[in-house]
Structure formats: C-alpha cells, structure tokens
N, C-alpha and C positions, 0 to 999 in steps of 0.2 A: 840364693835360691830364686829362681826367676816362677814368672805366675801360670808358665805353659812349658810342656814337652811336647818336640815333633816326632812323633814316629817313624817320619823317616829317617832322620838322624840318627835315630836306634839302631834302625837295621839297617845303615851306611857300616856303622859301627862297627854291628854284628859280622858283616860279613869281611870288614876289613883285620878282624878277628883270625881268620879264617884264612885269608889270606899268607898273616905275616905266619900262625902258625905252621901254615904247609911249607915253609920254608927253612925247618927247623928239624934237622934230620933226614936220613935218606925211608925212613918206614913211613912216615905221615903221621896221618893221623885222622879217625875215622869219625864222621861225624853221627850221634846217634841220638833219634828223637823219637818218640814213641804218643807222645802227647802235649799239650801246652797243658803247665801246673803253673796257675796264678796263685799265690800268698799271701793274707793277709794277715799283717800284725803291726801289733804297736810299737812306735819309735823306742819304747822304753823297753822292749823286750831283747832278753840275753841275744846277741847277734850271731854269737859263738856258737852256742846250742841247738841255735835252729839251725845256723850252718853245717851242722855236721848232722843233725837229723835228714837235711836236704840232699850231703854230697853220700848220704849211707844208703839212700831213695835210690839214687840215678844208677848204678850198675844192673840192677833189678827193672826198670821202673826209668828207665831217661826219658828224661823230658825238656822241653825251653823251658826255664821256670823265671818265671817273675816276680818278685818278690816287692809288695807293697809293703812298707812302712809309713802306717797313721802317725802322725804328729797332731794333736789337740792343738787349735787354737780358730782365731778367728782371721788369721792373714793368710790369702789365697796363693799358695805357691807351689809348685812340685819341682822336682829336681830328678836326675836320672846318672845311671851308670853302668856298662855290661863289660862283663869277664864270662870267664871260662870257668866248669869243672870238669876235669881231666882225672884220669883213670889208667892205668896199665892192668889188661887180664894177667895173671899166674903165668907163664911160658910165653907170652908173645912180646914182640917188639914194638908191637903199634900202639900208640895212645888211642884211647875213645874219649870223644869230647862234649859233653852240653853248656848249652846256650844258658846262659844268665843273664839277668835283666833287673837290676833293683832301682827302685823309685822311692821318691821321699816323699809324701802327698800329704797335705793338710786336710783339715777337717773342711774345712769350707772349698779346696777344689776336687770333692769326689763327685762333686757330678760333673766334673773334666774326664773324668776315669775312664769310662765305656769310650769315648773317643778315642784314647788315647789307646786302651789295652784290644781292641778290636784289629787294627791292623797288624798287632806285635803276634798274636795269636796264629798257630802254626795252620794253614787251610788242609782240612777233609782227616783231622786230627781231633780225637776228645779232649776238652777243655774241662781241668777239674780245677776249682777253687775253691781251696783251705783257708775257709774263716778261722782265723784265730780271736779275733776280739768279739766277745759279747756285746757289747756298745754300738757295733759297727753292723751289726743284725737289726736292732732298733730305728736305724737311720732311713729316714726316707729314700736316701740314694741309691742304698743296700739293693734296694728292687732291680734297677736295672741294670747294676752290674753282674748280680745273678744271671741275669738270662744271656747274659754272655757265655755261661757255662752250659758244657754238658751233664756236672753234677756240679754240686755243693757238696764241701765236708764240713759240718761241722760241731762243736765238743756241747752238749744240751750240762754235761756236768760243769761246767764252767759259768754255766748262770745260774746267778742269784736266786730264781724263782723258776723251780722245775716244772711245774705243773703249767704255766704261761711261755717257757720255752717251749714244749712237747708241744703246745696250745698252738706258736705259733709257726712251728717245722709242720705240723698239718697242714695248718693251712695255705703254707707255700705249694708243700704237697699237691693240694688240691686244686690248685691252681696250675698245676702242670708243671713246675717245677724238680726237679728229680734232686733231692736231699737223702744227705747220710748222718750217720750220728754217732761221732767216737763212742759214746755211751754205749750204743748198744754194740757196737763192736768189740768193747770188751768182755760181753758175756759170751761169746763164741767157745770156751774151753766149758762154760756151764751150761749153754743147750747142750753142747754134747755129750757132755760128763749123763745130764739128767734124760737125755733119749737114751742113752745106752742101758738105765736100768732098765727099761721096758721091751729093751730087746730081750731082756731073761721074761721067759711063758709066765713063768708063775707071776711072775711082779703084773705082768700083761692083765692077766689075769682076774687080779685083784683091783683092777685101777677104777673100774665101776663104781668100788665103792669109796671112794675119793668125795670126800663132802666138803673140804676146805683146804685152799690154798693159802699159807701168809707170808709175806714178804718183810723181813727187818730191815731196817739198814741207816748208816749214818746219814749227816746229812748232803753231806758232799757224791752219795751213792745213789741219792734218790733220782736220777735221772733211768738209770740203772736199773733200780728196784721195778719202777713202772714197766718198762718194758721187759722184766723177765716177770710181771705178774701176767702183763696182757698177751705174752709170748705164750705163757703157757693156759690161760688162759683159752686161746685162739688153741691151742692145739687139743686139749680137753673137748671144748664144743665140737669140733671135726670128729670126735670121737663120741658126739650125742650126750655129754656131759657136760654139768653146771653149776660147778660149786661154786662156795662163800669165799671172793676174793678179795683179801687186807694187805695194807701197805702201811708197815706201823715205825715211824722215824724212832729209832732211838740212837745210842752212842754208840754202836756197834757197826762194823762191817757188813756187808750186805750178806744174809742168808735167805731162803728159799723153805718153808715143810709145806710137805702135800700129807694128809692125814685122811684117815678112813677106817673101817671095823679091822679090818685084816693087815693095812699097809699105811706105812709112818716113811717116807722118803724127805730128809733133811739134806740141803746142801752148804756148808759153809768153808768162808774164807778165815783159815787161824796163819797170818803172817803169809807165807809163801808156797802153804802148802791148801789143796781145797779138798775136803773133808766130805765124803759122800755117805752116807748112812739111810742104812734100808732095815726097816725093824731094829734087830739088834746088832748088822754087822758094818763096821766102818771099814769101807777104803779109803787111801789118801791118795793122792796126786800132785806132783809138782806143779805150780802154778805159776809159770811166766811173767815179771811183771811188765803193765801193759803200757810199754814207752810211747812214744808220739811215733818215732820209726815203725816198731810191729804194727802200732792200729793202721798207718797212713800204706805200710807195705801190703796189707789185706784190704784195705778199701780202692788204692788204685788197682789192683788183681781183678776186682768187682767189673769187670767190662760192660754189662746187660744188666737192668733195671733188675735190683730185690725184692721183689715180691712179697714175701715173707717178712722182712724188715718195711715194707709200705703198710702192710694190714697190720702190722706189729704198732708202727709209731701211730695209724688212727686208733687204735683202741687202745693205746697208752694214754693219747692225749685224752678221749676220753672220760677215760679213769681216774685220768689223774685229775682234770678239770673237776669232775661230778664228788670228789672227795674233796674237795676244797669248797665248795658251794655248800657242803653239807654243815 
C-alpha cells in the first residue's frame, strides 16, 4: 500500500473502463450518473453486504460511488481501485453502467482525503456522503471532508451516546452544513401513521386537551425516541400547545402516548407489525423493516434541504442535551 493516491490515475482508469467496455457487444452500454456517493466505512465491515446495499442503490439512484474503507492505525498509506456496476433494465439489450471507486485509507492519511476525493467528484452534480463509522465523526479531519459534500448521511443510532451525537449533528447544522440522520428516517411510517389520526375531526378536536406526551424506548432507539418527541413536540406548539414532554429509556421498543381528558393516542412497535390506538380502538399496520437500502433509497430522493428534519434535530438536540444536565 503506497502513502499517496493520484487522481489522475483514477480517472485514467475510469475512463479506460469505458472504453474496453464499449467494445463488448453491438448494444453498448449506457453510462448513468445522477450524483457522486462517497462511503465511509471501516476495513472490518462486511464488504459483501454493503455491496449489495450499493449495487440495490444505483438502478434507482446511480451514482460514481466511492467507497472509503478506514483501516485503524498509525501508518500513513492509502491504496485504490475501480470497477464497474452494470445492470440490464427488464426488455432491453443495453447495459447501464456506474462508476466505482474504492480506496483503502488509514487513520492517519485522512487528511490526504479532501485532496484526493475533490477531483474524483462528478462536477455541477450533488455530492452525498454516507458516514458509516461513528469514530470517524469525532475526528478532527471529519470537518473538511464534510464540506466536500452536498449532504451528510449519517446513523445518530449507532453512537454510543445519543444525546452528544444529536448534540453534535446541531451543531454541524449550525454551521451550515446540511446533515441527515438514518434515525430519523426511520420514523417516516410513524409521523405518518400519527398525522393521520388527526386527520379524523373528532380526534382534531380533542387534541387541545393533550397535556402530555411520552416517549419509551430501548436503548439502541433512543436516537429515535428524541426526535419523534421533538417532532411532535414542534408540531403541537404550531398548534399553540405545550405539553409535559418525557423520554423514558427502558427495555422496550420505542413507543409514543399523547394523553389528555378526552384523547389517549398510543403508538407502538410489537415485532413487525406498528400498533396505533386511539381511546379504545387499535389499528395495525405492517411495518417495513428499516434496512440501510430503504433508509439510504429515501434519503437520496431528499434533493432540497429538510426543513422539518432541521427544526426537528435542533430541538431534539436540545432536549436531549437539557435531560441529561438534569
């Protein structure tokens, strides 16, 4: 493994790629890009796995995709290699092709990085980059390779300490960085499940008298939990209300009750199915489970800045912060 990658060489490579391909058949072969997706993950991670979350992306969703793998240590080296992911649509003759690009990079040459992935990056194209390692958020380097991005994705359930990741996706936030957050993209089936009781008058109704919200949930949810308390939360005060909002860890899957004289609205996860009860009457719903494919296939869809998920993650970090100080 040598202690530098040239970028030109890459895309010597890539396009020589491209070449021998076109020579391979009388249909071609169509080349499609839609985005540069940079990935971050660690050397030790299933290689397999992500690969197929990657080639399940591109038919939907193509993009260059570059693919970092962290190697821990203290010896400066990175290394490089690019192929193809090819595709045949249903009825047609022609392949569609994207660009790959995987890199080996130590812990010590990421701030090689931004040099290096700058040029590879497709031009007047959004640049999304899928943090995979919590580790690699902490790191001094982390900063400038973000701002090589149009967005950040990345999982707040996968760290350690929920309340100091939210703590710190704010404050990227706030500094103009434009951050996503697998966490909350998994409750996408629960705001909606929980906006649609209110579309029934009467539930409408009675929501005034709504005096407390509480959130359970395991621990591995608590990313989760915050952000569907500050979620609704946020959407209550737009409605001139202000109730008692709790976020109480226990052993359990994450649930939701909104409580008041007239109205008890519960929402919970049992296995696979999510459980919505209003007073006395329960619906169920099949509930998707939320692979890295479906989250990463609805966050790339995200084109224009979330609004909703921006006011959502500062008053989660909030919340979550001022519960823990307490």
């Amino acid at each position: 493994m040598s202690a530098t990658v040239a970028p030109e060489k890459i895309l010597k490579e890539l396009a020589a790629l491209w070449v021998e391909e076109g020579k391979h058949g009388s249909a071609g072969v169509l080349r499609a890009c839609s985005m540069t997706l940079v990935v971050m993950a660690e050397e030790s991670e299933d290689a397999s796995a992500l690969g197929e979350t990657l080639a399940a992306l591109m038919p939907e969703h193509p993009a260059r995709t570059i693919l970092v793998r962290l190697r821990a240590g203290a010896e400066r080296a990175l290394s490089e290699r690019v192929y193809q992911q090819c595709w045949m649509p249903f009825g047609q003759r022609r392949q569609i092709c994207c660009e790959q690009i995987e890199l080996i990079a130590s812990d010590a040459a990421l701030g090689d990085l931004p040099s290096v992935l700058l040029p590879l990056v497709v031009a007047d194209l959004p640049v999304i980059l899928w943090c995979r390692c919590p580790r690699l958020a902490a790191m001094p380097e982390f900063g400038e390779i973000a701002r090589l991005a149009t967005k950040v994705v990345m999982d707040s359930g996968a760290f350690g300490d929920a309340p100091a990741a939210l703590a710190r996706m704010a404050e990227a936030q706030g500094h103009g960085l434009r951050v996503a957050d697998l966490a909350w993209t998994r409750l996408t089936r629960w705001r909606e499940m929980l906006a649609r009781v209110f579309e029934n008058r009467d539930h409408l109704a009675r929501l005034s008298g709504v005096g407390e919200v509480k959130v359970t949930c395991g621990r591995r949810h608590e990313s989760s939990a915050w952000y569907l308390a500050a979620w609704t939360r946020n959407a209550l005060a737009d409605a001139g209300l202000s109730p008692a909002i709790a976020v109480v860890p226990n052993a359990e899957a994450i649930r939701i009750e909104l409580s008041g004289a007239e109205l008890r609205v519960v929402l919970r996860c049992d296995g696979g199915t999510l459980a919505v009860t209003v007073n006395d009457l329960t619906n169920q719903t099949h509930l998707e489970p939320a692979s890295d494919y479906l989250l990463m296939r609805e966050e790339l869809a995200i084109v224009r800045r979330d609004t909703v998920f921006e006011r959502t993650l500062s008053t989660a970090a909030r919340l979550a912060v001022s519960s823990k100080s307490e």
